[in-house]
N, C-alpha and C positions, 0 to 999 in steps of 0.2 A: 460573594462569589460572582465574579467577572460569567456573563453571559457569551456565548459564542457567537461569532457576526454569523448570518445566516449565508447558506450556501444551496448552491441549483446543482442537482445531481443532473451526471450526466448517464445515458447508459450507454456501456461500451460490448462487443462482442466479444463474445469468448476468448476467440483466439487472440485477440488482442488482451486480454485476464490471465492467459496461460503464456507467456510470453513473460510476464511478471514474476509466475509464479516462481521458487529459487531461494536461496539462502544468500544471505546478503547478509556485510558488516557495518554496522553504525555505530559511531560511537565507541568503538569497543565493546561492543553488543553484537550476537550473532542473532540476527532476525530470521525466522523463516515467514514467508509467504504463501501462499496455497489458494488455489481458486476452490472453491464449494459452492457449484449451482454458476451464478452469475452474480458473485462476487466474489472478492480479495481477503482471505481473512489473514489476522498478522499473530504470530508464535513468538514468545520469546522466551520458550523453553519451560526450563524447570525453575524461573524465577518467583513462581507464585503469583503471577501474573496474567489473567484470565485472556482467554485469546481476544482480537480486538477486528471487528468489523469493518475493511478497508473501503471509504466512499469514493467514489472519483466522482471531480467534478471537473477535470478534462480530461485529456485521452493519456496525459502522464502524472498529472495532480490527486493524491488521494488522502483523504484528513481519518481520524478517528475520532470516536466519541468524545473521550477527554480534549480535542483539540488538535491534537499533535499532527502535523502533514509529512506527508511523504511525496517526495518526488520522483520520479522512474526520467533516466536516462539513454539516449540511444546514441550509436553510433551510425558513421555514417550511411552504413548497411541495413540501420534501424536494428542491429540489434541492443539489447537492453545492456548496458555497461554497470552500473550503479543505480544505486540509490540515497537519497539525501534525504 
């Protein structure tokens, strides 16, 4: 089992967590996101799939446990367009 490179959390404000927060499609996947406290947590419904603890370690970069990164996207108004 492949170890994960290590990463520097950053901490971000709220309202910059809530601005995230939203239903988004990956993949053909319907993700939801939700801020709880002072972080990101991720949903992926009724897949049997435990919900997953979003890190940011920049102000648009956030990984999970298993690995997996998400990016958050903004327009030119900053607001939030996508996710990848």
């Amino acid at each position: 089992m492949a170890l994960q490179p290590e990463r520097k959390m950053v901490k971000l404000d709220t309202a910059v967590l809530d601005a995230y927060a939203g239903k988004y499609e990956r993949m053909g996947q319907s993700l939801l996101i939700t801020r709880s406290d002072s972080i990101l947590v991720l949903n992926l419904g009724n897949r049997g799939i435990p919900k997953r603890k979003l890190s940011p370690v920049s102000d648009t970069r956030f990984f999970d446990s298993p690995g997996s990164e998400y990016t958050f996207f903004k327009d030119e108004k900053e607001r939030v367009t996508h996710l990848l």
